[in-house]
DSSP file (Angstrom, degrees, kcal/mol; ACC not computed):
  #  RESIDUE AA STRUCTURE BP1 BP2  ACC     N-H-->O    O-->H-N    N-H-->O    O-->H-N    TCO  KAPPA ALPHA  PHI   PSI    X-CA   Y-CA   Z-CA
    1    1 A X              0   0    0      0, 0.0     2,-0.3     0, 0.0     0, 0.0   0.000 360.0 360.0 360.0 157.1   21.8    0.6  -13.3
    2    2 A X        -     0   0    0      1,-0.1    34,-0.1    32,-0.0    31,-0.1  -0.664 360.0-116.7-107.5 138.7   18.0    1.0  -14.4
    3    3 A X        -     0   0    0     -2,-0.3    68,-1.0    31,-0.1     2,-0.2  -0.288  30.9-151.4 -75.1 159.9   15.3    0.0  -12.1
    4    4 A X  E     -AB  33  70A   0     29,-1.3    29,-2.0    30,-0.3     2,-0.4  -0.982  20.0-124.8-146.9 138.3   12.8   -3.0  -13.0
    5    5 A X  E     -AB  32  69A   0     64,-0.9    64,-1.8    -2,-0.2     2,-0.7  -0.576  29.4-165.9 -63.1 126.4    9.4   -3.9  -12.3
    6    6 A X  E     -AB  31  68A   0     25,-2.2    25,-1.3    -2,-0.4    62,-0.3  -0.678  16.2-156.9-126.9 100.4    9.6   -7.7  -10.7
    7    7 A X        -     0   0    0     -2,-0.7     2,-0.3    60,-0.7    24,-0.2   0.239  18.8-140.4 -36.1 173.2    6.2   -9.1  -10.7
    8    8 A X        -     0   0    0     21,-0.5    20,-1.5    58,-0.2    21,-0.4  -0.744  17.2-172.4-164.3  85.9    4.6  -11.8   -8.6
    9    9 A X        +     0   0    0     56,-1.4    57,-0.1    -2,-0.3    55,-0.1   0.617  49.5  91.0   3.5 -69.9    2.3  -13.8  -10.9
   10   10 A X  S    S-     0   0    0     55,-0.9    18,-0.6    53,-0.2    -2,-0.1  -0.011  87.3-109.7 -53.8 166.2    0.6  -16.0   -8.5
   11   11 A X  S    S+     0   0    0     16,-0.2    16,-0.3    49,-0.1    -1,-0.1   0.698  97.4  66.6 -57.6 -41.0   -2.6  -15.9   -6.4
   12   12 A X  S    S-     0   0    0     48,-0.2    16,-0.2    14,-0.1     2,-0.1  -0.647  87.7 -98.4-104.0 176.5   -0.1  -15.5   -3.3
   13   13 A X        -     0   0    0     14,-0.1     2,-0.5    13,-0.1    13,-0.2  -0.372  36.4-144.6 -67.4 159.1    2.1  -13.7   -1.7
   14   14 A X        +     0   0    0     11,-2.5     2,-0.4    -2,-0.1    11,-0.4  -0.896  19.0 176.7-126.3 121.3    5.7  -14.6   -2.4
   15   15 A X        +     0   0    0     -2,-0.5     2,-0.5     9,-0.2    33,-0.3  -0.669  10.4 161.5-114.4 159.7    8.2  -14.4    0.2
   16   16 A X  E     -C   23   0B   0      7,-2.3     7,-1.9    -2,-0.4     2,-0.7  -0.973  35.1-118.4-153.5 151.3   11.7  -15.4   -0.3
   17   17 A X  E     +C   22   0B   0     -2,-0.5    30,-0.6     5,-0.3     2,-0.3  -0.881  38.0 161.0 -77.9 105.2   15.3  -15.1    1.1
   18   18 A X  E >   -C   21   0B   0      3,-2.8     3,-1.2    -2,-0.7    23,-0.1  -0.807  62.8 -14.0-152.2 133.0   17.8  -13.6   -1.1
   19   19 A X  T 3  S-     0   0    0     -2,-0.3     3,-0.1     1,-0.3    -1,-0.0   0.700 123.4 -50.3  33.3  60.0   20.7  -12.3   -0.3
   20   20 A X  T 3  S+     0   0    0      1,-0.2     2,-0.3     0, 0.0    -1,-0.3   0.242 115.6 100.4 101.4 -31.2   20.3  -11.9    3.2
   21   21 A X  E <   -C   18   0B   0     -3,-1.2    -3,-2.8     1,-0.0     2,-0.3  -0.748  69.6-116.3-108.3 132.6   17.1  -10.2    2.8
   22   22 A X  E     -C   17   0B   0     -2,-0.3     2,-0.6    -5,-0.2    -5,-0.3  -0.544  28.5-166.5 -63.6 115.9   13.4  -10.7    3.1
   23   23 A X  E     +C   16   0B   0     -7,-1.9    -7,-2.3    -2,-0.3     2,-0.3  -0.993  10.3 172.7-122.9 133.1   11.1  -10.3   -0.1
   24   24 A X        +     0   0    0     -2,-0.6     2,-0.3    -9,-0.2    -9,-0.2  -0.909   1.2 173.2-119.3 137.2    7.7  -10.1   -0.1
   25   25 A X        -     0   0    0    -11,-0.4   -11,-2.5    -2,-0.3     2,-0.2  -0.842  29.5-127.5-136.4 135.1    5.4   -9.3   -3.3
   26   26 A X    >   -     0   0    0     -2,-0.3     3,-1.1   -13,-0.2     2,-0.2  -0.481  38.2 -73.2 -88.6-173.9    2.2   -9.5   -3.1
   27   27 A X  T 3  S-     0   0    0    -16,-0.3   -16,-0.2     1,-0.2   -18,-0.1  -0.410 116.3  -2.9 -90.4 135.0    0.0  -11.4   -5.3
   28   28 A X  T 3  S+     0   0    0    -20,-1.5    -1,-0.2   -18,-0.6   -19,-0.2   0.535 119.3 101.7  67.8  16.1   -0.5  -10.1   -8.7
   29   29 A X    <   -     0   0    0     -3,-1.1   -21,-0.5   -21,-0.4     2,-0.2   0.060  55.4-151.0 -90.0-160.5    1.8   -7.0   -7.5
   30   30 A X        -     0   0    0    -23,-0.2     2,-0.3    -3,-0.1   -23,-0.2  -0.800   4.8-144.3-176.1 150.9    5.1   -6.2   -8.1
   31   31 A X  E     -A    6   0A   0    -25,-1.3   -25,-2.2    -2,-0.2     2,-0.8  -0.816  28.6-104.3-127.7-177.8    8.3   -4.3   -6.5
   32   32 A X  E     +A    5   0A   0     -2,-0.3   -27,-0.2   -27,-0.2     2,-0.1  -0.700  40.4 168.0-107.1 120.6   11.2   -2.3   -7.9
   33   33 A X  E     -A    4   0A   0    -29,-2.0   -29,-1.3    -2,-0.8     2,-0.2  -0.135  46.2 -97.1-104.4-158.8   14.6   -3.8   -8.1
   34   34 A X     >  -     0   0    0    -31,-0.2     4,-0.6     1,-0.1   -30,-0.3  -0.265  51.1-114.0-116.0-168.2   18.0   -2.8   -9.9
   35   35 A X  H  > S+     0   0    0      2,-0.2     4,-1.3    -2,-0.2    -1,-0.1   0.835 111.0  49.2-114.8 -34.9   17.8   -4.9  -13.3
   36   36 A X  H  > S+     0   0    0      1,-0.2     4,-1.3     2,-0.2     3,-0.3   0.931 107.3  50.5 -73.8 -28.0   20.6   -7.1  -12.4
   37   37 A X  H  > S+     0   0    0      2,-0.2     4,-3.9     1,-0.2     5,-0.2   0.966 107.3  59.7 -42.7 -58.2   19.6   -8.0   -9.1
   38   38 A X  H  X S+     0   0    0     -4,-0.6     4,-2.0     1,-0.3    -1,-0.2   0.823 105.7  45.6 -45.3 -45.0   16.4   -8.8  -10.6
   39   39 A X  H  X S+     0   0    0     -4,-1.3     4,-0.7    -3,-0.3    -1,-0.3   0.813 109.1  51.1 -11.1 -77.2   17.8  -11.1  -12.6
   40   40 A X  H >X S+     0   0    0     -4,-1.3     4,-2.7     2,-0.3     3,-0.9   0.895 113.3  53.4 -30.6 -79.9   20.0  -12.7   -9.8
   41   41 A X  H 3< S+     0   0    0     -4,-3.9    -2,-0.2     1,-0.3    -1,-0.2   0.852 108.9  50.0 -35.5 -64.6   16.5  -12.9   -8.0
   42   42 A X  H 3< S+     0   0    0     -4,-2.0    -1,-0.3     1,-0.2    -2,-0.3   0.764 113.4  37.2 -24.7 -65.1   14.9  -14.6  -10.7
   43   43 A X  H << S+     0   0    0     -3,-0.9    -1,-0.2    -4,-0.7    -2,-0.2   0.523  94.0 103.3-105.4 -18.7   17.0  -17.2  -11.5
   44   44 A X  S  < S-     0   0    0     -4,-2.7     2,-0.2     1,-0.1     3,-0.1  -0.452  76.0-111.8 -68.7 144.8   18.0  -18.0   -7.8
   45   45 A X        -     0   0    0      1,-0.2     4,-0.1    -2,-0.1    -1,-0.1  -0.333  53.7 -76.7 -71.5 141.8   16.4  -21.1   -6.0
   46   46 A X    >   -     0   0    0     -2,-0.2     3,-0.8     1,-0.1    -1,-0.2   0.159  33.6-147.7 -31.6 119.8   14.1  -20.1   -3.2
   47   47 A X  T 3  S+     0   0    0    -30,-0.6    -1,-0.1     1,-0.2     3,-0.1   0.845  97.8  42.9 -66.2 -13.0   15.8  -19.1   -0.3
   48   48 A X  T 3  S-     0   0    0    -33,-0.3    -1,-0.2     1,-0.3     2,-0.1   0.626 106.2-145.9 -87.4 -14.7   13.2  -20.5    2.0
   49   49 A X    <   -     0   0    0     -3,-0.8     2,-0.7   -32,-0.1    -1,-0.3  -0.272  26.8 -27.7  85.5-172.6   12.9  -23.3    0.1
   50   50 A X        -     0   0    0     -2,-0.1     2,-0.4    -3,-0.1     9,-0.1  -0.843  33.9-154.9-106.7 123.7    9.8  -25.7   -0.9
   51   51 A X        -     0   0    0     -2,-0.7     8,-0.5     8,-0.2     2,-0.3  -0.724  13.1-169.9 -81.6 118.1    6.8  -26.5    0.6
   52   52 A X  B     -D   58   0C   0     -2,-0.4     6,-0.2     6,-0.2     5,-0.1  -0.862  11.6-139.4-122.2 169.7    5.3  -29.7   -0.3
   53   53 A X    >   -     0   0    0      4,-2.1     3,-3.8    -2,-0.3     5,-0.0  -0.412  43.4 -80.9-108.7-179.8    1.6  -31.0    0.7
   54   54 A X  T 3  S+     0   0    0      1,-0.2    -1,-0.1     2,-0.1     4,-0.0   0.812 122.3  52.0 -58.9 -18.4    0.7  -34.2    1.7
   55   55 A X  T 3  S-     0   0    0      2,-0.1    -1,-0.2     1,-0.1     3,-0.1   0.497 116.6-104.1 -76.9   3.2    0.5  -36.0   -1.6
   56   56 A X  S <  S+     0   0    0     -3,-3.8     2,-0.2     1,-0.2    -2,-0.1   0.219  80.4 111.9 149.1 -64.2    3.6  -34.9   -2.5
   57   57 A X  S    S-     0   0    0     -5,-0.1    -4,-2.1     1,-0.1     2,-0.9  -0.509  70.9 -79.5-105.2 140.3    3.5  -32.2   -4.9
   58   58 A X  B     -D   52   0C   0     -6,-0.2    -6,-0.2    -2,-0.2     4,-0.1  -0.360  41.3-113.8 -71.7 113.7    4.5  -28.6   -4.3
   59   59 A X    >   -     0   0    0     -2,-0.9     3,-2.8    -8,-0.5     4,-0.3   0.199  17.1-137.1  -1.6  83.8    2.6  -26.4   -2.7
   60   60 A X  G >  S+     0   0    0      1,-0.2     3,-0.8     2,-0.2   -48,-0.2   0.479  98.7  63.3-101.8  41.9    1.4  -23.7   -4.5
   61   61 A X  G 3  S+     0   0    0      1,-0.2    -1,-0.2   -50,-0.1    -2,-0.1   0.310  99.0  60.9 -79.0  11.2    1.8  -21.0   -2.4
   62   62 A X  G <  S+     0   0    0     -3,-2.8    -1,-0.2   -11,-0.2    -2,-0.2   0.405  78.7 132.7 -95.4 -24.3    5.6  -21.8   -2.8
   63   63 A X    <   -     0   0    0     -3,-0.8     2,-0.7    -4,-0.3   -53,-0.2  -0.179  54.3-144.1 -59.9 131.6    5.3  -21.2   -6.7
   64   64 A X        +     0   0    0    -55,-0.1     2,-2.4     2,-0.0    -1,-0.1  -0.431  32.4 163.9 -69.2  62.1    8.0  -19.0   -8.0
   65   65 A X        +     0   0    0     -2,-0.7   -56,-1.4   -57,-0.0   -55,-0.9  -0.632  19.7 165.2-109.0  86.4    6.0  -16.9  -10.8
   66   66 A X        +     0   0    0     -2,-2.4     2,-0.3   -58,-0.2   -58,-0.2  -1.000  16.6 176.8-105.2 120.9    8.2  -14.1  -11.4
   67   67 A X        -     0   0    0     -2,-0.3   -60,-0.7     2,-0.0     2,-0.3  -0.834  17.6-142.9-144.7 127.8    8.4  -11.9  -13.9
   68   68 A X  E     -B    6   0A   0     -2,-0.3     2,-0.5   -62,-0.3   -62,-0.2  -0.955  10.9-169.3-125.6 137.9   10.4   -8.8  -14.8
   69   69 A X  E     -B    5   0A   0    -64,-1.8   -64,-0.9    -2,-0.3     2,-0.4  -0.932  16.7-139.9-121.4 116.2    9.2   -5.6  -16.5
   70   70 A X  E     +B    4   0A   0     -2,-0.5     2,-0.4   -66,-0.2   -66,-0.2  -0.782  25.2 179.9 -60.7 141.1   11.5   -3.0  -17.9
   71   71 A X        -     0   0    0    -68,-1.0   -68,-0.1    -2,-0.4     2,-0.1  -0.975  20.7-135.0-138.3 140.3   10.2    0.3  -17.2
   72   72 A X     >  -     0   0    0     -2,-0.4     4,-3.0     1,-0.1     0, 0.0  -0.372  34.6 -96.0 -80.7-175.4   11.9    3.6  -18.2
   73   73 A X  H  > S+     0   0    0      1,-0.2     4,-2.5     2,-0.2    -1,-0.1   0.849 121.2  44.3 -56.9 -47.9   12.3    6.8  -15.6
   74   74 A X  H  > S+     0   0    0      1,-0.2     4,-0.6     2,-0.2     5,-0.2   0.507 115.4  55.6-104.2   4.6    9.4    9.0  -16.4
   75   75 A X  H  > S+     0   0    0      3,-0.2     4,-3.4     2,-0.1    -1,-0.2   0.930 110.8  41.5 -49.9 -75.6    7.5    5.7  -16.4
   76   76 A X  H  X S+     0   0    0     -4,-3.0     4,-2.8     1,-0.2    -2,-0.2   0.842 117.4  45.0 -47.3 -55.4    8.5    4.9  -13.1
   77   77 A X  H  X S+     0   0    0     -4,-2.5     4,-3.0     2,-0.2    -1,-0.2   0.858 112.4  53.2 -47.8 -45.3    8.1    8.6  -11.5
   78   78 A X  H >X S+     0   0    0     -4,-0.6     3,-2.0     1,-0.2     4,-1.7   0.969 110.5  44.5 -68.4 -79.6    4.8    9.0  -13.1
   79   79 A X  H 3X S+     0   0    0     -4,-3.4     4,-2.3     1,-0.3     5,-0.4   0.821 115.3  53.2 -25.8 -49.2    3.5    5.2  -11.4
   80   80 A X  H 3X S+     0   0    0     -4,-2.8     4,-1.4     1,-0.1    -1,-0.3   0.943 109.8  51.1 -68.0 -31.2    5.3    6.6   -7.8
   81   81 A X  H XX S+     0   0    0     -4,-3.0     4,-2.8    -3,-2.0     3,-0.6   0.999 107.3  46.3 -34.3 -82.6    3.2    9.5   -8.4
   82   82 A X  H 3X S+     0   0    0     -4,-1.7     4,-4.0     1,-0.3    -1,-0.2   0.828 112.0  49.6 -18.2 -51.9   -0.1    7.9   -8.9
   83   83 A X  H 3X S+     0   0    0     -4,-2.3     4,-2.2     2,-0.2    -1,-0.3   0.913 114.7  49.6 -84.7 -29.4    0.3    5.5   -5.8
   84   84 A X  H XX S+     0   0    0     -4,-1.4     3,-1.2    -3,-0.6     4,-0.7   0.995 112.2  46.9 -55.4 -60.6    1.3    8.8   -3.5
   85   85 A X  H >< S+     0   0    0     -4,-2.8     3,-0.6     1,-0.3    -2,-0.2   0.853 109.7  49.3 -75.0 -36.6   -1.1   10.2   -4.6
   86   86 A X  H 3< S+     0   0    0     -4,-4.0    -1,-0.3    -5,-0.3    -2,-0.2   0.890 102.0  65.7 -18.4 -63.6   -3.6    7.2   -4.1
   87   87 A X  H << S+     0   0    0     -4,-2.2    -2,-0.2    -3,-1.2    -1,-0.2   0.369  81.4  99.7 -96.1 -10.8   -2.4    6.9   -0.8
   88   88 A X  S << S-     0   0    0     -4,-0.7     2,-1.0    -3,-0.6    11,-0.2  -0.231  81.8-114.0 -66.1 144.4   -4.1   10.7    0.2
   89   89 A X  E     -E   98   0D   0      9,-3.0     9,-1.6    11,-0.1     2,-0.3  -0.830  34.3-147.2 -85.5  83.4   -7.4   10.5    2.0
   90   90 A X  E     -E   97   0D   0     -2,-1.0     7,-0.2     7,-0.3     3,-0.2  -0.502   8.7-129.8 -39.2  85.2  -10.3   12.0   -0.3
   91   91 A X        -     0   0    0      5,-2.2     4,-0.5    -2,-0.3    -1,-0.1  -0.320  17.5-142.2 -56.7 146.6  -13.6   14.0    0.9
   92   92 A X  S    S+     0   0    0      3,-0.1    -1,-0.2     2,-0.1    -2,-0.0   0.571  91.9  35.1 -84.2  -9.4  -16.4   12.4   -0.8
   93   93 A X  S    S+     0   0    0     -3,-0.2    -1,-0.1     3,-0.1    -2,-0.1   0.867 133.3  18.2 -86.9 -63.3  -18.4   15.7   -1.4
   94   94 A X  S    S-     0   0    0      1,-0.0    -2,-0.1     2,-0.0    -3,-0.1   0.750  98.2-123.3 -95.5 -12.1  -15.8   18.6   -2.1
   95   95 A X        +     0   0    0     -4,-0.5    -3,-0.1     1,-0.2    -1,-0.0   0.697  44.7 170.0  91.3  28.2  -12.6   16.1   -3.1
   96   96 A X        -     0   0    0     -6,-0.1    -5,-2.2    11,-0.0     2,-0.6  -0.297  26.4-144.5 -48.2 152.4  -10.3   17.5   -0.5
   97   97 A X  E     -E   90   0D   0     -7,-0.2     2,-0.3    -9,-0.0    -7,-0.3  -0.963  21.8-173.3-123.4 120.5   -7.3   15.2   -0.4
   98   98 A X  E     -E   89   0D   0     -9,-1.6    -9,-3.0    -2,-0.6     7,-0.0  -0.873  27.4-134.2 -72.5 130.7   -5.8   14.9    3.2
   99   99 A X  S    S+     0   0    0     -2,-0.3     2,-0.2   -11,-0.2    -9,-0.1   0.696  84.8  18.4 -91.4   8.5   -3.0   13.3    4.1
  100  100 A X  S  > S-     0   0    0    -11,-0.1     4,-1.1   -12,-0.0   -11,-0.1  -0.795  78.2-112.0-131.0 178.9   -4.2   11.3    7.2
  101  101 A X  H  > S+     0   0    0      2,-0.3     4,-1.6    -2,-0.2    -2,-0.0   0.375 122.6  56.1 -83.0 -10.8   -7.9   10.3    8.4
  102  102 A X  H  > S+     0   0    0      2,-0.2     4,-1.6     3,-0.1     5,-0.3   0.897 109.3  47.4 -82.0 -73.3   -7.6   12.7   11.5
  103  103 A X  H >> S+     0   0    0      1,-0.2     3,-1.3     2,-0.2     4,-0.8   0.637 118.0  46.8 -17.1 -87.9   -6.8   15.6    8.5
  104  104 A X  H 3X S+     0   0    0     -4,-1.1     4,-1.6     1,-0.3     5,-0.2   0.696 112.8  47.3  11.3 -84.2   -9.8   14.0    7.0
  105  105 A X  H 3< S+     0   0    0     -4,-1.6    -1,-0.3     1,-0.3     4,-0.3   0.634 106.6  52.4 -19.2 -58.9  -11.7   14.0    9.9
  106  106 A X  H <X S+     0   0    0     -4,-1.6     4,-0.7    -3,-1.3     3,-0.4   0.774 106.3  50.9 -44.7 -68.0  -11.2   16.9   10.8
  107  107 A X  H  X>S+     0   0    0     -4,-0.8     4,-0.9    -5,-0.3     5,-0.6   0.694 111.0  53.5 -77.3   4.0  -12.2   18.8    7.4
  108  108 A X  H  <5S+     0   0    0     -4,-1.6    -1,-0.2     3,-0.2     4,-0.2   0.762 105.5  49.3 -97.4 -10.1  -15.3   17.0    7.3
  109  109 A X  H  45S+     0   0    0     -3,-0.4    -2,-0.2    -4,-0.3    -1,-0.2   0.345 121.7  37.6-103.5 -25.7  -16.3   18.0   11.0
  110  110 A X  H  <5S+     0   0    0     -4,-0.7     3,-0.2     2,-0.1    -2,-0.2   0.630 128.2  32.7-108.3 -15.8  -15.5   21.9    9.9
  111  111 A X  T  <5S+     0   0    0     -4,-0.9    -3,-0.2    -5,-0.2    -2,-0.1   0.814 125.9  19.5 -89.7 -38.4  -16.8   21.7    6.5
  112  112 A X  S   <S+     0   0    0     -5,-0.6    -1,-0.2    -4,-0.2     4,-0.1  -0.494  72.8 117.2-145.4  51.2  -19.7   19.4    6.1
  113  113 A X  S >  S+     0   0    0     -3,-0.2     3,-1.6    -4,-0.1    -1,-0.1   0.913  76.0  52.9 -93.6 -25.6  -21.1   18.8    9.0
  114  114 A X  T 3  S+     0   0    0      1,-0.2    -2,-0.1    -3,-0.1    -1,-0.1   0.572 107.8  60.8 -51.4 -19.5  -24.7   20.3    8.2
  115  115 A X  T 3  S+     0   0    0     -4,-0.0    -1,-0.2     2,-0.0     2,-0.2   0.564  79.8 107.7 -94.8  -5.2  -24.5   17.9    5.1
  116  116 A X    <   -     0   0    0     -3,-1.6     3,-0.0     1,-0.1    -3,-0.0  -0.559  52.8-156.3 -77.0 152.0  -24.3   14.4    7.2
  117  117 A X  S    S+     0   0    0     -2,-0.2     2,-2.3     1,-0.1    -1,-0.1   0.843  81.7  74.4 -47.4 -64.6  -27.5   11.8    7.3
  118  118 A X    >>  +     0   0    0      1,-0.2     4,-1.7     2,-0.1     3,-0.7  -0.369  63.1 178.4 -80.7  95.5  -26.7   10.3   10.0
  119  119 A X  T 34 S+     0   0    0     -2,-2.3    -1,-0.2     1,-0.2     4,-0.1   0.697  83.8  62.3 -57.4 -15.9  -27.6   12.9   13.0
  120  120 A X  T >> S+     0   0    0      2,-0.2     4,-1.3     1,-0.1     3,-1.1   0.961 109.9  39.9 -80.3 -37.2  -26.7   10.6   15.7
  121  121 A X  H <> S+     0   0    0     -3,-0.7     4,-4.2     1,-0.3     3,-0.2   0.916 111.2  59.5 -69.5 -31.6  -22.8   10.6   14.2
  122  122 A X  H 3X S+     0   0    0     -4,-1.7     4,-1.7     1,-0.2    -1,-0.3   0.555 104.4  52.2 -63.6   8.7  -22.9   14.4   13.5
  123  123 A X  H <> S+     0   0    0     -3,-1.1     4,-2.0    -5,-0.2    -1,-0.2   0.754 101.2  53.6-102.2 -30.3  -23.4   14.8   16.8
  124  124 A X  H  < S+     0   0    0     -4,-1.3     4,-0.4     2,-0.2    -2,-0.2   0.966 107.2  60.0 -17.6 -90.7  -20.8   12.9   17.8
  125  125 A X  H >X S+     0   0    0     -4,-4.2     4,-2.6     1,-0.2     3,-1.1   0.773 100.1  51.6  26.3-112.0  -19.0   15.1   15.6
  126  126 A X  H 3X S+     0   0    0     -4,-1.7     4,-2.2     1,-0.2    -1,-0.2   0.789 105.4  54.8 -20.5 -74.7  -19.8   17.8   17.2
  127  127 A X  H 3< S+     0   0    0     -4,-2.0    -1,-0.2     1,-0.2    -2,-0.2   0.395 111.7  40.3 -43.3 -12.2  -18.8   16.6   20.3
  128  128 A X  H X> S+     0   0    0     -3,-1.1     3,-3.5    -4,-0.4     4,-2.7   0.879 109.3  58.3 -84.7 -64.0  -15.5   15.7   19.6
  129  129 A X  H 3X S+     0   0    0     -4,-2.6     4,-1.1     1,-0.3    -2,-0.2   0.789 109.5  52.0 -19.9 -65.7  -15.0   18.8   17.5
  130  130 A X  H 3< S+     0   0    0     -4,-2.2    -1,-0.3     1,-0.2    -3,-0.2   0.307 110.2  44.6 -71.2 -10.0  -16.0   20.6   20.9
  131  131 A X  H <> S+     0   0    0     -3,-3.5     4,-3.5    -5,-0.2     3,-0.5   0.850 107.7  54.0-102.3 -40.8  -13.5   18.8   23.1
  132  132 A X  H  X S+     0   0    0     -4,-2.7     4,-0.6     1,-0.3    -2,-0.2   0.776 111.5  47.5 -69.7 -29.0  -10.6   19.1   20.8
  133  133 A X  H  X S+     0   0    0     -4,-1.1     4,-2.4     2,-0.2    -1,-0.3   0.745 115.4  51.2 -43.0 -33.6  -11.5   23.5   20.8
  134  134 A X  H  > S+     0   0    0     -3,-0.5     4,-2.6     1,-0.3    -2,-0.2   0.908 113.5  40.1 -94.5 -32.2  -11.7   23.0   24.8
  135  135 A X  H  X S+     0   0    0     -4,-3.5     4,-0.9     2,-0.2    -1,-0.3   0.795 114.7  55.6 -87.6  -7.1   -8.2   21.2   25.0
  136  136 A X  H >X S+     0   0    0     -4,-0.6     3,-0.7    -5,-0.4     4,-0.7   0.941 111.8  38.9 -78.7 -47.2   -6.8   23.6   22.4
  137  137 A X  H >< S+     0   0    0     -4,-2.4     3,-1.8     1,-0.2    -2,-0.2   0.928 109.6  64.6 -74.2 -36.9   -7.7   26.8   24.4
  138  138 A X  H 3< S+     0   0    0     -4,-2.6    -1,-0.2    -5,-0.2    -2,-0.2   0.891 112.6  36.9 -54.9 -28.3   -6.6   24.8   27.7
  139  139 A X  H <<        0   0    0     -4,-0.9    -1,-0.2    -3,-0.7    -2,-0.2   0.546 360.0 360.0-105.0   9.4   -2.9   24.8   26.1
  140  140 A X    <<        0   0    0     -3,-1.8    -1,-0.3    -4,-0.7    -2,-0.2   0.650 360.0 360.0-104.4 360.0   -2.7   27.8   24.6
């Protein structure tokens, strides 16, 4: 079966119950279901049920403003790309892409440290830089 964007509409998140399972979207986000499930999702009443405020009227961080997208395959891959690739850590000078903020860290502390402003952090830096050399030779 072909996967489907299902949107979240609202200002909140929307969390729900449905078939056993916890769903959370965030607001004005969206995650990827199977198309009949999506459906199914849609059309089911909240599993968590409704919140109403005092006057009455429902709450509307309870609103159910769902939406479903078809999306083809090279759509889809291309959009999982993107956000992987998003999700990579960036140097702001040379554009190195790391994949964690220690990676990061790291190249910016062997690369660019002559290039920071702030002298009190490169110094820091440094010092860090300089312990992590002195416990790397202790274990080698």
């Amino acid at each position: 079966m072909a996967k489907v964007k299902v949107w979240n509409d609202n200002t909140y998140v929307y969390q729900d119950k449905f078939k056993g399972q916890e769903i959370v979207i965030q607001p004005k986000d969206f995650i990827l279901m199977e198309s009949d499930e999506a459906i199914q999702f849609k059309s089911a009443f909240p599993g968590f049920g409704l919140k109403r405020k005092a006057s009455g009227q429902q709450d509307p961080s309870t609103f159910k403003m769902i939406r479903i997208e078809v999306i083809d395959e090279k759509q889809l891959q291309a959009e999982q790309e993107a956000r992987a690739k998003q999700a990579l850590k960036t140097c702001q000078l040379c554009s190195f892409e790391a994949q964690s903020d220690i990676e990061l860290d790291r190249h910016v502390t062997e690369a660019h440290l002559d290039s920071m402003i702030d002298k009190e952090e490169a110094q820091k830096a440094t010092s860090r830089r300089g312990k992590s050399k002195g416990a790397q030779a202790v274990t080698a």
